[in-house]
BADOLO-199709 format. One record per residue: residue in three letters; x, z negated, y of N, C-alpha, C in turn. Coordinates in steps of 0.1 Angstrom, whole numbers, padded with zeros to 4 digits, always signed. Layout:
// BADOLO-199709
ALAXZYXZYXZY
...
This chain:
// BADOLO-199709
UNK+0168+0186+0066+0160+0183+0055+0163+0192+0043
UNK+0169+0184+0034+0166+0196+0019+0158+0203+0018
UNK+0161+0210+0008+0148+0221+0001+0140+0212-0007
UNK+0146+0202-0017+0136+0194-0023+0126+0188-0016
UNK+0129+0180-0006+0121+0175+0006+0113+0180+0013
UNK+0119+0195+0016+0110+0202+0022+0097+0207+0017
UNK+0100+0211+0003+0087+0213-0008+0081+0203-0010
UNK+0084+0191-0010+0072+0178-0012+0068+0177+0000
UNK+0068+0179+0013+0066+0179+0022+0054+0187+0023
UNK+0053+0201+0022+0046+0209+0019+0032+0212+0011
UNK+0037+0203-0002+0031+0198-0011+0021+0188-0006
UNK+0025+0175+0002+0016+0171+0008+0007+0173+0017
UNK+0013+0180+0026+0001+0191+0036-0008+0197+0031
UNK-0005+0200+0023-0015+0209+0012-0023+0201+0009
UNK-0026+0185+0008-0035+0180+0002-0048+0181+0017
UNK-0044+0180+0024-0054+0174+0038-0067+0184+0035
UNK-0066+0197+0035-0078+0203+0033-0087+0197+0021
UNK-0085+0195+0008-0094+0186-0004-0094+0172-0001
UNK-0088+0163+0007-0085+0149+0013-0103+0151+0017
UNK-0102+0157+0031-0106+0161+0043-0122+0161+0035
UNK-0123+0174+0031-0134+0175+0025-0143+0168+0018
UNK-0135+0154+0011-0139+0144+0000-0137+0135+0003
UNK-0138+0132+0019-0141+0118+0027-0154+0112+0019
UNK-0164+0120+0025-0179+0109+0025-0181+0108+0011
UNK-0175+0117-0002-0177+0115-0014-0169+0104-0018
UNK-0156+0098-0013-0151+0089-0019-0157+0075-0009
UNK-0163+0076+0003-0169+0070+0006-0186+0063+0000
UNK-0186+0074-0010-0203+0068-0014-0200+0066-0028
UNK-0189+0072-0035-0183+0065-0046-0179+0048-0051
UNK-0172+0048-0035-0164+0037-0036-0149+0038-0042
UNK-0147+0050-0043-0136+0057-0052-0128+0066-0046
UNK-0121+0072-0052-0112+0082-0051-0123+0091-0057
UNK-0129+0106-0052-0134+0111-0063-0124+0121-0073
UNK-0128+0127-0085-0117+0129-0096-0111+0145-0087
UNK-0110+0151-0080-0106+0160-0076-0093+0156-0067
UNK-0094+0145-0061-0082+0137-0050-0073+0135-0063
UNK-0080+0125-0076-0067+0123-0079-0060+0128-0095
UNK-0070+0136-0092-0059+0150-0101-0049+0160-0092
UNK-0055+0158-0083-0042+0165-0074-0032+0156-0064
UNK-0037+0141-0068-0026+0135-0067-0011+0135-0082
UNK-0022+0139-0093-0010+0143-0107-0001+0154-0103
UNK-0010+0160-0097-0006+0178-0095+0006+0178-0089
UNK+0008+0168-0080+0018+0166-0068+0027+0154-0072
UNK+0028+0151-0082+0032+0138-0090+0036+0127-0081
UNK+0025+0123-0073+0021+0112-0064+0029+0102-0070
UNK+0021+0095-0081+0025+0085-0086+0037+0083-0094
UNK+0045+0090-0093+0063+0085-0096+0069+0093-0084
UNK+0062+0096-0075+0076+0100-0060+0085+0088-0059
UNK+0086+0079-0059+0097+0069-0062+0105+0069-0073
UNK+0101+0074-0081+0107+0069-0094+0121+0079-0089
UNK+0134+0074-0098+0144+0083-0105+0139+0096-0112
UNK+0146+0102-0108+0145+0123-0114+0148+0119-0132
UNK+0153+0109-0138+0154+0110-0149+0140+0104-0162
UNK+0131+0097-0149+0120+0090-0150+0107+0101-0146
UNK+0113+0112-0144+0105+0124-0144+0099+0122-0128
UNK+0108+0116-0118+0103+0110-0107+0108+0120-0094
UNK+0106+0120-0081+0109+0126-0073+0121+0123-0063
UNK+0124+0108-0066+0136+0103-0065+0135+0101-0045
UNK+0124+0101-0038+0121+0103-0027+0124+0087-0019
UNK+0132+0094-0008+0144+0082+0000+0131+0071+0006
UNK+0133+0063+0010+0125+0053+0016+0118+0050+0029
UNK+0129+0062+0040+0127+0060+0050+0116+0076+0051
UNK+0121+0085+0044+0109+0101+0042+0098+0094+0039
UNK+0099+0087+0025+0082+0082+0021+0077+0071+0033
UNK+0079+0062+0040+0073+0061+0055+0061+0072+0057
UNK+0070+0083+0061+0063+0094+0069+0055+0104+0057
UNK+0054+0103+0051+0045+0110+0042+0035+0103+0035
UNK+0037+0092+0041+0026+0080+0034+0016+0079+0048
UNK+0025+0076+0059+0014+0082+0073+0010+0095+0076
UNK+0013+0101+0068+0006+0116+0071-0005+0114+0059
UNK-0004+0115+0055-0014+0114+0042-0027+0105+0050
UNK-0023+0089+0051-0036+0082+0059-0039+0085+0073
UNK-0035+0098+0079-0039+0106+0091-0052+0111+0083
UNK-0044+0114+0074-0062+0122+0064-0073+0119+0066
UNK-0071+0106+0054-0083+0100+0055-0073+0083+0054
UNK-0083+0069+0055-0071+0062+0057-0075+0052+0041
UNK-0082+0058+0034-0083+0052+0018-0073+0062+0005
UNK-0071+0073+0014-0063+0084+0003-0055+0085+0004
UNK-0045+0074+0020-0031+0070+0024-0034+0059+0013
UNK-0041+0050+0013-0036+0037+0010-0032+0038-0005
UNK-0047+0044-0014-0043+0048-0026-0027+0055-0028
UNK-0025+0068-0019-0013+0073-0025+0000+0065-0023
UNK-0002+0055-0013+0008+0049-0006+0011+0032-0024
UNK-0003+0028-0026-0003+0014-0036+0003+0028-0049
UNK-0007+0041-0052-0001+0041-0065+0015+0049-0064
UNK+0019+0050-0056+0036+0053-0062+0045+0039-0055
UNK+0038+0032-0051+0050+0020-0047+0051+0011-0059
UNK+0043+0010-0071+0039+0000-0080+0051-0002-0088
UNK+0057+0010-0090+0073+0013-0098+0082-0001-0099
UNK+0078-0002-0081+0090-0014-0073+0094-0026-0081
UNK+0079-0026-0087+0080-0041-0092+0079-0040-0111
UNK+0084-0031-0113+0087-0031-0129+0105-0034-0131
UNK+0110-0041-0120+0127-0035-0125+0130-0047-0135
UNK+0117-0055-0144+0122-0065-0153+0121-0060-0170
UNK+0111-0044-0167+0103-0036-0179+0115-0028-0189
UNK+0118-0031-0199+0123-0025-0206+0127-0007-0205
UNK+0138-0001-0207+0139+0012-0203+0127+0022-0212
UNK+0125+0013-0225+0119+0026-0233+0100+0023-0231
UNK+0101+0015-0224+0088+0009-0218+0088+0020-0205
UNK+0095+0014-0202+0092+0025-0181+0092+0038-0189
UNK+0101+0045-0199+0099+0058-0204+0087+0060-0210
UNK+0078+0051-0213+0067+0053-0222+0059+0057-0211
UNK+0055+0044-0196+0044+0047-0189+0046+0061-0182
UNK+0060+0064-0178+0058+0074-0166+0064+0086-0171
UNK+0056+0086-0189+0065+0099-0193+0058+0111-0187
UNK+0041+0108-0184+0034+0119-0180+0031+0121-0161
UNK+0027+0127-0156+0024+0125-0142+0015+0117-0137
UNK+0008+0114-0147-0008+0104-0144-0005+0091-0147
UNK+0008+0088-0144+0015+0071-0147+0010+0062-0132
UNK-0005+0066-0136-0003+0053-0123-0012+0040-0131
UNK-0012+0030-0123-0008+0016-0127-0015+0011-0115
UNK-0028+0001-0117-0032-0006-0108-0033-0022-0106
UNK-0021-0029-0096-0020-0043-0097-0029-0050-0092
UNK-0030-0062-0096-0039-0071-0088-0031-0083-0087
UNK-0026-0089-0077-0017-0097-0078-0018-0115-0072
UNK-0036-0112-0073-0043-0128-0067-0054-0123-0075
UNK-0064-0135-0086-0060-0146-0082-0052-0145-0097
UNK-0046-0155-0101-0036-0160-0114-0045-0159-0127
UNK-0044-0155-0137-0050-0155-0151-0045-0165-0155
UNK-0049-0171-0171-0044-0174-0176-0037-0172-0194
UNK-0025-0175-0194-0019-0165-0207-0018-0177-0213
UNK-0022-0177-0229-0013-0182-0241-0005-0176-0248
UNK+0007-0183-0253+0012-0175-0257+0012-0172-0276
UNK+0013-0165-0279+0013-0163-0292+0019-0150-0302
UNK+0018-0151-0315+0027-0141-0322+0028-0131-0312
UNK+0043-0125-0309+0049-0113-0310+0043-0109-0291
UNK+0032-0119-0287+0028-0116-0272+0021-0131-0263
UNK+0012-0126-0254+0005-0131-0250-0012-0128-0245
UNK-0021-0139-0248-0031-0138-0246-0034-0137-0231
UNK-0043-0130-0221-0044-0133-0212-0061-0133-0212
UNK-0060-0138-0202-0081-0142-0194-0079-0145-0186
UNK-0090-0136-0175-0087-0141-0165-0095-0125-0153
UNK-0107-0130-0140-0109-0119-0135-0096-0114-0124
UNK-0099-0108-0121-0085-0103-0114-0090-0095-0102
UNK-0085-0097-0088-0090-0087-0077-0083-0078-0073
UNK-0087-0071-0060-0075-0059-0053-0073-0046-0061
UNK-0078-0044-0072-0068-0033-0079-0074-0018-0075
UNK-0063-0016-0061-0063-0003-0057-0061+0007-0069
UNK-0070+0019-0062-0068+0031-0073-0070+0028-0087
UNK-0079+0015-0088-0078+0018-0111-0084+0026-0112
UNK-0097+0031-0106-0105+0046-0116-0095+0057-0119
UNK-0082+0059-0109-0073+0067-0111-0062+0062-0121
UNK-0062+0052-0123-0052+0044-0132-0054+0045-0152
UNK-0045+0044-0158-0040+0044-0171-0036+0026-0173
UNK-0031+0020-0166-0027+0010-0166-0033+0003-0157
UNK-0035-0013-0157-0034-0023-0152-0024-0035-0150
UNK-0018-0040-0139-0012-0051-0139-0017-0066-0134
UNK-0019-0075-0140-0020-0085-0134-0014-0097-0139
UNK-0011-0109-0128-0005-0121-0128-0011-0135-0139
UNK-0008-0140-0145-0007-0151-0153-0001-0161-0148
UNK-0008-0175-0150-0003-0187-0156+0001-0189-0166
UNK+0010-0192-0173+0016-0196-0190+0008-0209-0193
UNK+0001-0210-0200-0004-0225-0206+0002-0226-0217
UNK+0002-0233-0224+0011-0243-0237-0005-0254-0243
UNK-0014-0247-0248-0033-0255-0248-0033-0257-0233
UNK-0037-0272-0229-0041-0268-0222-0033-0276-0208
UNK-0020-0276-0209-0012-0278-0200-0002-0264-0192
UNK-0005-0266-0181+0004-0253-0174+0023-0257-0178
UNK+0022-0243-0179+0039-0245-0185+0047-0245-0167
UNK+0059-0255-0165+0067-0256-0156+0080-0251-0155
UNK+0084-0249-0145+0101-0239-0142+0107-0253-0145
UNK+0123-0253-0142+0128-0263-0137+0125-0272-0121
UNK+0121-0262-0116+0120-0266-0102+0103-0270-0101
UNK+0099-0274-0114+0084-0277-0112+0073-0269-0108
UNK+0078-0254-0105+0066-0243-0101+0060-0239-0112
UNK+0048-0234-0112+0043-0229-0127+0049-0218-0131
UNK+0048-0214-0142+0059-0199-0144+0048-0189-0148
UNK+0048-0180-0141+0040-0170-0138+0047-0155-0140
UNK+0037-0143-0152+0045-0134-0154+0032-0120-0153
UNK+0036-0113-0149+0035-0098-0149+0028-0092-0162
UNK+0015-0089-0163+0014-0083-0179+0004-0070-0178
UNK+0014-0064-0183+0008-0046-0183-0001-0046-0194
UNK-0011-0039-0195-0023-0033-0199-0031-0021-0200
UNK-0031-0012-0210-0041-0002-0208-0053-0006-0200
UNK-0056+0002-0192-0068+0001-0187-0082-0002-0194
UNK-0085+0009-0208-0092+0004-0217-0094-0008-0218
UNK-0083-0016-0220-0084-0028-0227-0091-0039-0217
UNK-0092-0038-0205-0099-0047-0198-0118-0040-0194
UNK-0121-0048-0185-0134-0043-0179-0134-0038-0162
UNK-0136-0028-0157-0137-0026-0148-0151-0032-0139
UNK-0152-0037-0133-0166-0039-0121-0167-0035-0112
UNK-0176-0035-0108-0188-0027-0096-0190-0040-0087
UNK-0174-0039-0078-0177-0050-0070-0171-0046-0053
UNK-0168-0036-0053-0162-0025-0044-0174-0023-0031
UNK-0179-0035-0028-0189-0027-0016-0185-0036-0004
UNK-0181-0029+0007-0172-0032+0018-0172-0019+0028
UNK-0167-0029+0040-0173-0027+0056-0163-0015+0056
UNK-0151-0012+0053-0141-0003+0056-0131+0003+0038
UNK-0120+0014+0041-0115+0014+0033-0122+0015+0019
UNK-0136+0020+0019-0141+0023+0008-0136+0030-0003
UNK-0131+0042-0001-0130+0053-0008-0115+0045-0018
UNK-0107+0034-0019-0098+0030-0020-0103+0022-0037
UNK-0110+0023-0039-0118+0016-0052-0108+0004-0058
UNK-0110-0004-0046-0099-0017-0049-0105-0029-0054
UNK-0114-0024-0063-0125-0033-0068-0115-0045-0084
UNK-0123-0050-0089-0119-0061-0096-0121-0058-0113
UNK-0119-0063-0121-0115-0059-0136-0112-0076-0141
UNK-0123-0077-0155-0115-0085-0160-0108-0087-0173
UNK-0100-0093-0179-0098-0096-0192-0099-0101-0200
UNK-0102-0103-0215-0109-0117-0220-0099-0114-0235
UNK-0091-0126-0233-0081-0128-0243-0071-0111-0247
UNK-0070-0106-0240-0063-0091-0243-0047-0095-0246
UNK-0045-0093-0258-0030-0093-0266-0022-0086-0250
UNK-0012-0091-0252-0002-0084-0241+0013-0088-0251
UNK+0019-0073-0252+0030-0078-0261+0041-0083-0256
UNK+0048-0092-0261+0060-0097-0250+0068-0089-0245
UNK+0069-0070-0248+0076-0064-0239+0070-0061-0228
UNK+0058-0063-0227+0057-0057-0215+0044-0073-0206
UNK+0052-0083-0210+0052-0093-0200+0064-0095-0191
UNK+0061-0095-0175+0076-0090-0170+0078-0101-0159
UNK+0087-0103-0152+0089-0111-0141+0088-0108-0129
UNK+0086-0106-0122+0084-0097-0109+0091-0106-0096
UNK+0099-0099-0093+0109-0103-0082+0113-0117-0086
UNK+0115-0118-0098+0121-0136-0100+0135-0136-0111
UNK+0139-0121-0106+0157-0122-0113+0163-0109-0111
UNK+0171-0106-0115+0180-0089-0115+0174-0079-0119
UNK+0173-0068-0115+0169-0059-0117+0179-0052-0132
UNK+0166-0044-0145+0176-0043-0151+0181-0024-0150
UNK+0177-0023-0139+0181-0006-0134+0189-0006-0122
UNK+0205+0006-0121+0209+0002-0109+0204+0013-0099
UNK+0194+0018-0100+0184+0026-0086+0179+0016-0078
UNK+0184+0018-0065+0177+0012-0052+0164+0010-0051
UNK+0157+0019-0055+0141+0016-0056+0140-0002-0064
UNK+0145-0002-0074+0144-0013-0083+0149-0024-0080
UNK+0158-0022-0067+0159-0040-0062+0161-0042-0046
UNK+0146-0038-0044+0140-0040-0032+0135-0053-0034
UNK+0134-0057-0021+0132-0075-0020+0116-0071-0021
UNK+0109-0084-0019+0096-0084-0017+0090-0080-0004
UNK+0103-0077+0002+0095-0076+0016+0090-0065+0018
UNK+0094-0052+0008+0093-0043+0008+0076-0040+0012
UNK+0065-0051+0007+0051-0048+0007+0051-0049+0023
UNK+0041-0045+0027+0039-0047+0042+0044-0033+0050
UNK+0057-0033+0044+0060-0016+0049+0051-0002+0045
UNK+0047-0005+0031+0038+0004+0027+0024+0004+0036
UNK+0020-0007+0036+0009-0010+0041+0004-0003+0055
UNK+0013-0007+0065+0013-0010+0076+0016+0006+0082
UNK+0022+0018+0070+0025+0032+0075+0008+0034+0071
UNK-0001+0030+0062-0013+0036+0062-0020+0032+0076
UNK-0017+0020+0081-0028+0021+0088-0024+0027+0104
UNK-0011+0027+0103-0004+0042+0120-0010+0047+0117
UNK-0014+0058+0105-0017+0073+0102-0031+0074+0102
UNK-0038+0061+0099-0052+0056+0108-0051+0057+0120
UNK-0045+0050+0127-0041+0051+0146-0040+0063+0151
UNK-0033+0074+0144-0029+0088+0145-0044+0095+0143
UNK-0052+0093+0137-0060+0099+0129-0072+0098+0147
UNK-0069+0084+0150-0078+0081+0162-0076+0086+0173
UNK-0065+0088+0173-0054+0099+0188-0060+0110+0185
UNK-0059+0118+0175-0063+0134+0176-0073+0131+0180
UNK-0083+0124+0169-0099+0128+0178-0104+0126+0188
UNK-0097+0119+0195-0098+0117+0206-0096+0131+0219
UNK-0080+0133+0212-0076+0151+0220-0085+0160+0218
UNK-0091+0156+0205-0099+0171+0201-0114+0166+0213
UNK-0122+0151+0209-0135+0151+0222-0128+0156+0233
UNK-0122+0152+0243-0114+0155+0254-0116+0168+0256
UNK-0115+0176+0249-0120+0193+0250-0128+0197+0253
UNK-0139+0189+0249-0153+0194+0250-0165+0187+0254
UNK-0156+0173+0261-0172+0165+0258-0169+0162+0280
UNK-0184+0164+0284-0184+0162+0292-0195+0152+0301
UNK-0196+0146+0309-0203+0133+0316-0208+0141+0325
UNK-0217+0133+0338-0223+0137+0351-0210+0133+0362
UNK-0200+0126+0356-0188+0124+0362-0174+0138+0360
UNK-0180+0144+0350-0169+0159+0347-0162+0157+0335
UNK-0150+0160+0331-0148+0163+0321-0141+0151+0316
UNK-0142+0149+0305-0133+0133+0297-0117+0140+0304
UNK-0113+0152+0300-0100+0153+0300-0093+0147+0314
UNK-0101+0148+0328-0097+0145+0338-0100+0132+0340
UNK-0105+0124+0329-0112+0108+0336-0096+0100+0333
UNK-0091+0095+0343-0081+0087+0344-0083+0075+0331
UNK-0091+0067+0324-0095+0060+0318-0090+0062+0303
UNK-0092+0079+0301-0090+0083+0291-0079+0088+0289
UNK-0072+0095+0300-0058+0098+0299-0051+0087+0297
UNK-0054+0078+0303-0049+0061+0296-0047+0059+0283
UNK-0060+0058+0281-0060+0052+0265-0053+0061+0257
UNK-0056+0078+0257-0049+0082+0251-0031+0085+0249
UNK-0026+0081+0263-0013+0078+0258-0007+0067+0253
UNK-0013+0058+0261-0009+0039+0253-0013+0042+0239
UNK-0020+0048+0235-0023+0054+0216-0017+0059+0213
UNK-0012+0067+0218+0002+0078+0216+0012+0068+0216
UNK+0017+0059+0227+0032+0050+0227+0027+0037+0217
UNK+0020+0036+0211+0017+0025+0204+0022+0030+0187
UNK+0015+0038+0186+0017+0046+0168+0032+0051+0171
UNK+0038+0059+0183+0051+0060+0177+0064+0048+0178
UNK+0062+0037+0190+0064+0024+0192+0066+0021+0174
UNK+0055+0019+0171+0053+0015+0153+0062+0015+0140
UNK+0063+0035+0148+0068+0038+0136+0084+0039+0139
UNK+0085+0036+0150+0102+0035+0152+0106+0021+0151
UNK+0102+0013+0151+0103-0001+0151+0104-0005+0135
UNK+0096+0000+0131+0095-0006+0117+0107+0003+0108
UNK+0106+0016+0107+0116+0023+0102+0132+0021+0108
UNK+0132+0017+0116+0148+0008+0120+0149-0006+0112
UNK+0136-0016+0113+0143-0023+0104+0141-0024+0094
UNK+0133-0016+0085+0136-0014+0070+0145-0008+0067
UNK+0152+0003+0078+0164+0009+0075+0174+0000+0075
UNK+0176-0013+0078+0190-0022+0081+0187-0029+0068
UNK+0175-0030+0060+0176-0032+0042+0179-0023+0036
UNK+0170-0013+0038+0175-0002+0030+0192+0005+0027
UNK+0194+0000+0040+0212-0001+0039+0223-0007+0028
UNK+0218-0019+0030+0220-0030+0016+0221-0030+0006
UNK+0205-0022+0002+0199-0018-0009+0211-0006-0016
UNK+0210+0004-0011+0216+0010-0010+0231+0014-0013
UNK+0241+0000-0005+0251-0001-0012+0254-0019-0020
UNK+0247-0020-0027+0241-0028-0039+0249-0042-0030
UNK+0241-0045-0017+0243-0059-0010+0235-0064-0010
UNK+0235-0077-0009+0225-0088-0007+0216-0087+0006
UNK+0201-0087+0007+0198-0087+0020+0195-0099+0031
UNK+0199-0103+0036+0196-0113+0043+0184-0118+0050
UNK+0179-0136+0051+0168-0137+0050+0166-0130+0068
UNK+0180-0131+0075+0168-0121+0088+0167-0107+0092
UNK+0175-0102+0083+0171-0090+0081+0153-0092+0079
UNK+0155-0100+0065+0136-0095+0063+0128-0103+0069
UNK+0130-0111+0078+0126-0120+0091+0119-0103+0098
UNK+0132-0094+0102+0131-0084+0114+0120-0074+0109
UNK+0121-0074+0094+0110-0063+0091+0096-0072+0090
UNK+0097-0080+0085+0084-0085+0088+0077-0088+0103
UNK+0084-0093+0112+0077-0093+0125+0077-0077+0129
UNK+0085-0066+0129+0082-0056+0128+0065-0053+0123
UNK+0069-0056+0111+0056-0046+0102+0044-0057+0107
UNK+0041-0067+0116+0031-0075+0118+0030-0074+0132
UNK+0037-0067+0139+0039-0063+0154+0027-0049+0154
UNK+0033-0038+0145+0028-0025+0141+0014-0025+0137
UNK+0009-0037+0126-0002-0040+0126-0013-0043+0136
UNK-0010-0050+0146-0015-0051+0162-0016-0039+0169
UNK-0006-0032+0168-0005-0024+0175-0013-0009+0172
UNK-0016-0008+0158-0021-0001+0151-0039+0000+0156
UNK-0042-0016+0153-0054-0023+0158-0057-0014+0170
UNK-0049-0020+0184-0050-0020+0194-0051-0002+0198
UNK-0047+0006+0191-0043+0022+0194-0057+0027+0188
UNK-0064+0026+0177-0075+0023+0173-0087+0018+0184
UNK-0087+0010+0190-0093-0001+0200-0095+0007+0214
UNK-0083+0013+0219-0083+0023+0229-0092+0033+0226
UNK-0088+0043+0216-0097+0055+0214-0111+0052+0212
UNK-0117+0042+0207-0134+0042+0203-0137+0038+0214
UNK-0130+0030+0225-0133+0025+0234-0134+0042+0246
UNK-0125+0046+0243-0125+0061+0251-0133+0070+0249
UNK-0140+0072+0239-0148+0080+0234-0163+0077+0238
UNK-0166+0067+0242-0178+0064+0249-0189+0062+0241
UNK-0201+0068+0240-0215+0065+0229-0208+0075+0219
UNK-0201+0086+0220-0200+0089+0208-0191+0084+0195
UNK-0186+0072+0202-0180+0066+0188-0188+0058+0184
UNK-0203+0057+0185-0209+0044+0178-0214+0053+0168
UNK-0218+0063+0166-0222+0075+0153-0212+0070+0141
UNK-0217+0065+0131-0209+0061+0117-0203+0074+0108
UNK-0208+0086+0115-0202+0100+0108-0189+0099+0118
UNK-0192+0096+0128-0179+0101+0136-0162+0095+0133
UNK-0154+0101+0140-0136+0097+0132-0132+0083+0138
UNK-0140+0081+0148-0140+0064+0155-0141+0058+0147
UNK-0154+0060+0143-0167+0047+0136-0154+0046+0125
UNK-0148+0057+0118-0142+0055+0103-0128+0046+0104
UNK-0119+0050+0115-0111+0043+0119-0113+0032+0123
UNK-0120+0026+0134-0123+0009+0133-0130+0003+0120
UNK-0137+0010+0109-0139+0004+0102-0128-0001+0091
UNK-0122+0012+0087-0106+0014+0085-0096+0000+0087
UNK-0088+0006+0101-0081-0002+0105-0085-0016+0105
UNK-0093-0023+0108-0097-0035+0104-0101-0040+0093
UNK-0100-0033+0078-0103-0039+0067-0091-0038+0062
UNK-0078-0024+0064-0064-0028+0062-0060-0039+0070
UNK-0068-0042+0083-0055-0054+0087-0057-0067+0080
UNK-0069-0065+0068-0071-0077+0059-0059-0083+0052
UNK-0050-0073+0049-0041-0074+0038-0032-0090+0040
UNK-0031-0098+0036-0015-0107+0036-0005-0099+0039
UNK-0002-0091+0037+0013-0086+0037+0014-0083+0055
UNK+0003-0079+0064+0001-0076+0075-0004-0084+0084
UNK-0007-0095+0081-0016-0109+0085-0002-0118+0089
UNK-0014-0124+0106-0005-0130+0114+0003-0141+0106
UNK-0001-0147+0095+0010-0156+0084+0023-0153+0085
UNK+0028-0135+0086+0041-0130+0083+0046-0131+0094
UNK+0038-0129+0105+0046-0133+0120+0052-0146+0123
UNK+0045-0155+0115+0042-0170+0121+0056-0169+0111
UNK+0059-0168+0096+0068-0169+0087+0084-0159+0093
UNK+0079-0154+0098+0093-0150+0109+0101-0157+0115
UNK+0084-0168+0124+0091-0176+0138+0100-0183+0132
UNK+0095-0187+0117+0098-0201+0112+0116-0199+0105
UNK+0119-0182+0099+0131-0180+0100+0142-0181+0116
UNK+0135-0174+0124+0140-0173+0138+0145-0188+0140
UNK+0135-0200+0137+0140-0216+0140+0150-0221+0129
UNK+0150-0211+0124+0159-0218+0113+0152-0227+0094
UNK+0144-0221+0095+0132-0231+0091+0130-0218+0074
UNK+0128-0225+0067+0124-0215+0054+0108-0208+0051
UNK+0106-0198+0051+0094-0193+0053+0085-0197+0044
UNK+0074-0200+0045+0059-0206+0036+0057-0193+0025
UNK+0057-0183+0025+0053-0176+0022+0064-0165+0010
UNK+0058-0165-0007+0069-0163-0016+0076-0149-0008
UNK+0065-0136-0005+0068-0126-0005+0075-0121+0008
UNK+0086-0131+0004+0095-0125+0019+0113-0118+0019
């Protein structure tokens, strides 16, 4: 491991003690509260992807994996946040250079997407009009920016590709410029403030209306021409480091908690569960990080990736998701009455892990969209 590596490494560790502490606060927020994510600036969270000349950390793809699971070992809303706000980069490689230099000249370049349901844009002098409410948008109270998806209308007809799809574009926004809401109240993953925002006619200038995964990247850094498949991998390391998060507490009850039967440590039941949780999370994370590694390869030396390569990561990253579940499933189940306590690290992790396994990117669709490469067959689903 480098020295650079080793100090972001470091740097992350460092966060668990203020993570830790500002659980139930970003739980009754609904938020990140402002102490998580100023010291996500501090640690320049949000450009660890970027290129060193983008004032970025230039951090390899298979490291950020494991630092994005360590982090949602924390807590599993202050993985997801650090994990959505420095992957967002991915999908700018259509943004102008002195544009990407404008957003991420400072450390607090984060940027919150929402990328369902569709707005709609007119277009006019020098930009585009957009309207439209917009959901998902991880981390905006931490955000400077907003992204969200458009329809192109022409009055009041949708504008068409050649191939008859609607043509749909990318449009960056001060955060200012839209409305944020108070729509954020949910079973799990609270502290993640992935609540909704909308816009009502907000100018968007045609530079920074963008295309997102629908042509060449105009940067030749690897980060920038990652397939779509790339989402799902982010995802799917937050919710291991949830699974992980369920394994410790589990070692840690096991210490101390005792029945009229004797000690948890010696109940065969529990020594169970807690290794099948143990071979499940690192099962996961070896599975998946092998086959993002066989894109990342590609990427890498500027090849095309093939549709089964991302066939392999996707049943991967939708395998991991189950498995994630199931490692989760074991420990509350091993912990006995004390995981029904909603303070306790059970209660947080099944509520957790089951509201990440909401995502698309991690939903049995991507499995099923695998089989359908495996047959030979073209997958349903754009983001593959």
């Amino acid at each position: 491991m480098t020295d650079r590596i080793e100090a972001i490494w470091q740097r992350t560790r460092a966060l668990r003690p203020l993570i830790e502490a500002h659980r139930d606060e970003a739980e009754s927020l609904h938020h990140l509260p402002d102490a998580v994510g100023k010291a996500y600036i501090a640690n320049n969270v949000f450009r660890l992807l970027m290129p060193t000349e983008y004032g970025g950390e230039d951090v390899d793809l298979l490291t950020y994996y494991d630092l994005v699971e360590e982090v949602a070992s924390y807590d599993g809303s202050a993985g997801w946040n650090f994990s959505i706000g420095s992957s967002t980069p991915i999908i700018l490689a259509d943004l102008l250079p002195s544009k990407l230099r404008m957003i991420f000249a400072t450390a607090d370049a984060c940027i919150a997407a929402s990328t369902t349901p569709l707005g709609r844009a007119e277009e006019t002098d020098g930009g585009y009009r957009l309207t439209g409410r917009f959901a998902w948008a991880s981390g905006i109270h931490q955000a400077h920016w907003v992204l969200a998806l458009g329809a192109i209308f022409d009055g009041e007809t949708m504008r068409k590709s050649p191939a008859g799809t609607p043509v749909v574009l990318g449009f960056l926004m001060p955060k200012e410029s839209c409305t944020v809401l108070d729509t954020w109240h949910v079973l799990g993953m609270r502290g993640t403030g992935s609540t909704e925002f909308e816009a009502d006619h907000v100018f968007v200038p045609k530079e920074m209306a963008i295309r997102i995964f629908q042509g060449k990247s105009r940067y030749p850094h690897p980060v920038f021409r990652l397939p779509p498949t790339y989402f799902g991998y982010n995802h799917v390391s937050v919710m291991n480091g949830i699974a992980r998060s369920a394994v410790a507490a589990l070692k840690s009850l096991a210490t101390k908690k005792t029945s009229p039967l004797g000690s948890m440590r010696d109940d065969p039941q529990a020594q169970y569960a807690v290794a099948k949780a143990e071979a499940l999370v690192e099962a996961n994370r070896l599975s998946v990080k092998h086959a993002f590694g066989r894109i990342w390869e590609k990427v890498l030396a500027n090849q095309p990736v093939s549709i089964e390569a991302r066939a392999g990561l996707r049943r991967a990253i939708a395998n991991a998701a189950e498995g994630a579940i199931e490692a989760v499933n074991l420990c509350y189940r091993a912990a006995g009455g004390t995981a029904m306590y909603e303070s306790t690290p059970f209660a947080r992790a099944l509520r957790d892990i089951n509201s990440a396994a909401t995502h698309m990117a991690v939903r049995r669709v991507m499995m099923e969209d695998a089989g359908r490469v495996t047959f030979g067959l073209r997958p349903r689903t754009s983001a593959f």
